[in-house]
N, C-alpha and C positions, 0 to 999 in steps of 0.2 A: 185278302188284302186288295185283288183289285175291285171288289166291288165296292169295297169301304175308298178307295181313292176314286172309283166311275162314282160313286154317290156324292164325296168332295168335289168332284172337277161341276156337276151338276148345283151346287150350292155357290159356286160363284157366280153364276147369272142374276143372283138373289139382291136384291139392295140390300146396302150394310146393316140399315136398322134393322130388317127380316135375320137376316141371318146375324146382327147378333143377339139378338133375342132368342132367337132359336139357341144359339151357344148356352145364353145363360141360364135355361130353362134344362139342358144337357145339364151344366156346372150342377146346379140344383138338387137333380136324381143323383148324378157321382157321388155330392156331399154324402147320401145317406146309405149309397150303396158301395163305399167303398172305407170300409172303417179302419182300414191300415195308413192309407194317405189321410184319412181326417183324424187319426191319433196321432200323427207325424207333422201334422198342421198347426195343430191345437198344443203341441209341446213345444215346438218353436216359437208360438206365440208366446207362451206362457213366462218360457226364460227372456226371449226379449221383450216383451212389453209386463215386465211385474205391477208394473204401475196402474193397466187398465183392471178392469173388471172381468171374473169371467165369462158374462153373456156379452161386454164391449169384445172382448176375443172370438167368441164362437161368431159374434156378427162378420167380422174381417175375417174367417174363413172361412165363411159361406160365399163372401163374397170373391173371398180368392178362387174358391172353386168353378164361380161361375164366370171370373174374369177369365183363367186358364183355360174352361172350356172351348168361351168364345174366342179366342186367340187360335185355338188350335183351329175351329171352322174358319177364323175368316183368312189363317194361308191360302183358304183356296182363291181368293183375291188374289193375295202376291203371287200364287200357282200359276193360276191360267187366266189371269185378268189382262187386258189390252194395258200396255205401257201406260196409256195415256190415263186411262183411269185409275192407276197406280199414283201416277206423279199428282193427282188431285188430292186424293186423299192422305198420301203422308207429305206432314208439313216439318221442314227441317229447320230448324231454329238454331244460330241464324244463319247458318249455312254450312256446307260442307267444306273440310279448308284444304280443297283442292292442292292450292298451290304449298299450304304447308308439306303434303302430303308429300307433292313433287320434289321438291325441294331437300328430303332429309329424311329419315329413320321418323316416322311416328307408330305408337300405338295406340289403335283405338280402340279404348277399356270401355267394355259394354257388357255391365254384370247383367243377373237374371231374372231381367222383368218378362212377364209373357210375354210382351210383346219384341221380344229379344227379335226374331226374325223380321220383325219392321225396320228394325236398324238396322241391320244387316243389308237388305234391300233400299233403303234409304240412302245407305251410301254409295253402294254399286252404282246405283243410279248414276252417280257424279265421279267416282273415281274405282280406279281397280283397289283390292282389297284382296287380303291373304286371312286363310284362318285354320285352326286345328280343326281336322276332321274324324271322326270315330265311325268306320261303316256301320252303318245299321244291321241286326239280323237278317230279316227280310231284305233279301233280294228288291223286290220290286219296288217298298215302302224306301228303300238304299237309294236307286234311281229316281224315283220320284221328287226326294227330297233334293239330291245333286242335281238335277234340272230346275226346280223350284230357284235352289241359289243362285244359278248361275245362267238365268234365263236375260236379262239382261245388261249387263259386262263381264267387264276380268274379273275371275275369280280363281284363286289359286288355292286348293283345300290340300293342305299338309296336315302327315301321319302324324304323332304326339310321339311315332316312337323312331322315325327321322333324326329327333333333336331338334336344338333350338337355330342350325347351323341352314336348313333351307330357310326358315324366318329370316333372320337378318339379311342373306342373300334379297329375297324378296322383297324385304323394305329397302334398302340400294337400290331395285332396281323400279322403285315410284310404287309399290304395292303399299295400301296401308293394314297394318295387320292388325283383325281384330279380334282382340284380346276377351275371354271369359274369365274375370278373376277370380269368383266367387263359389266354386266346389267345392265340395274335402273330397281331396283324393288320397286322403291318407299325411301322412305325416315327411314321406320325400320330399322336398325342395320346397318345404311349406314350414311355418314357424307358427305356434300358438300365440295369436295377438286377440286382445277382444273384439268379440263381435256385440253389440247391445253388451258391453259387460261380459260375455260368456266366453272363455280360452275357445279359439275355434281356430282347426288347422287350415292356416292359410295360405295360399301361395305367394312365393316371395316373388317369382316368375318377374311381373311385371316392373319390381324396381331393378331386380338383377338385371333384365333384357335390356331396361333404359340406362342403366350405368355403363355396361358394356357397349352400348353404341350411339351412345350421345343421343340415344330418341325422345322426340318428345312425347309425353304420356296426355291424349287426350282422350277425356268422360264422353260416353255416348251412351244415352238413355231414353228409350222408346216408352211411351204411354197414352194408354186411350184419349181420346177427346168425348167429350161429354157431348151427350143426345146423338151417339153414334156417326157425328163425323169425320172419323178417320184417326189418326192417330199423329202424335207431336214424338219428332224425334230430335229429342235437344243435345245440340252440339255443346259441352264447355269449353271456355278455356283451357290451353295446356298448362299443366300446373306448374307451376315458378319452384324454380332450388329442389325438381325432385329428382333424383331421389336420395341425395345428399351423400351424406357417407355412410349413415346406418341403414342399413338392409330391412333389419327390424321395424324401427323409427318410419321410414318410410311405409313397410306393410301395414302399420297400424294408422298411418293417416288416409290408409285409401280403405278402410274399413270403416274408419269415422265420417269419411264423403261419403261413403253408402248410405250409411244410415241416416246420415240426415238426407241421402233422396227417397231410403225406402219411406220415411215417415209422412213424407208429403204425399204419396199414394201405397200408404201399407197394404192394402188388399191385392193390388199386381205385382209382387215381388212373388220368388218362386220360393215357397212356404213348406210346400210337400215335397220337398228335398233335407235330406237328412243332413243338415249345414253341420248337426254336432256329433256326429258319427262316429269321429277319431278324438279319444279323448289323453287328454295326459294320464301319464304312467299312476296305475291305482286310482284312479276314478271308474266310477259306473258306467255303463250305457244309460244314456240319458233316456231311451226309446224305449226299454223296455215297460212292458205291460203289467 
């Protein structure tokens, strides 16, 4: 592991076009050499886009595989890149809401585009931030990444098995906590709403967290820029009347905002994840072979 991170820290000296070409040339070989993530690709696609073709689908995971590559090289940017050429290359749109943030309980729901750790560092940049953290196996690959986050602001990484009781403390105290809503972790504190059409356990997490403390729920979703200049990490609006009084009702309208951002770049959403994993009582495994 360290020489796979001394051979990372050595590709951020690279200009972005080099090294993500280099990623998507990586994505590429993955595709064909790893046939358990490209049959877990390829069945996701399937159930959510019925509507394309099946060479329109193998085309958006090849290209997922080569977006996800390049995402993973170019942290060594946000790694061990100078500040300054950080803040050039991610562009926040249209800005960070600093002072919402100050002000009040928000969370910032940032589902699983590769380029998830762009947001993540996009925000820090401008405000402290709290989020669930999961140690890695690896030791070293553990601290590298907790340096990576936290290399330039507040950054507060709480345990998942804490509870939700240091969050809330941490949004009080100006932290904005950013939220992953888009796992199956199973079927606990998660309720089967469609995804693309498809029953998929979700978590209700983010309307329960915002009912309980008056927070506001804002979208943050990172994605490349085209001919390799950096990447766009767009701020929404916080959403009006959520998360109302249905629990439910609510987790199904922040599954239908996804989808209509995954469709605007279907190839960088995180595909080789087993989104349908946990199925209701007496259905199949979707995955099997």
């Amino acid at each position: 592991m360290q020489i796979l991170l001394g051979f990372m820290w050595l590709l951020h000296f690279l200009p972005l076009p080099i090294l993500g070409r280099f990623g998507e040339i990586i994505g590429t070989i993955f595709y064909y050499i790893l046939p358990s993530r490209r049959h877990i690709t390829l069945t996701n696609l399937r159930l959510c886009f019925p509507e394309k073709s099946e060479a329109e689908r193998k085309t958006i995971a090849k290209q997922h595989f080569r977006a996800y590559a390049r995402s993973v090289f170019e942290r060594s940017i946000l790694w061990w890149s100078s500040e300054e050429r950080v803040r050039k290359l991610i562009h926040v749109e249209p800005a960070v809401p600093k002072e919402m943030i100050a002000a009040g309980p928000v969370i910032l729901l940032c589902p699983h585009f590769v380029s998830l750790d762009v947001a993540g560092i996009g925000l820090v940049l401008e405000t402290p931030i709290c989020s669930i953290y999961a140690p890695q196996k690896n030791k070293v690959f553990d601290e590298a990444l907790k340096n990576g986050r936290n290399r330039f602001g507040l950054v507060r990484l709480l345990s998942r098995a804490e509870g939700v009781k240091p969050i809330i403390r941490a949004m009080r105290e100006g932290y904005g906590f950013l939220m992953l809503p888009d796992m199956d972790f199973g079927i606990k504190d998660a309720e089967f709403v469609p995804f693309f059409g498809v029953p998929a356990a979700t978590l209700t997490a983010p309307a329960r967290i915002s009912a309980a403390t008056n927070a506001k729920v804002v979208p943050v979703i990172a994605t490349m820029l085209p001919n390799y200049q950096g990447w766009r990490v767009s701020v929404h609006p916080a959403w009006e009347n959520y998360p109302g009084k249905d629990i439910v009702a609510a987790t199904r309208f922040m599954n239908e905002f996804l989808e209509e951002q995954i469709r605007l770049t279907p190839a960088e959403y995180f595909w080789s994840h087993r989104r349908f994993k946990t199925r209701p009582e007496g259905e199949a495994d979707l995955y099997r072979q």
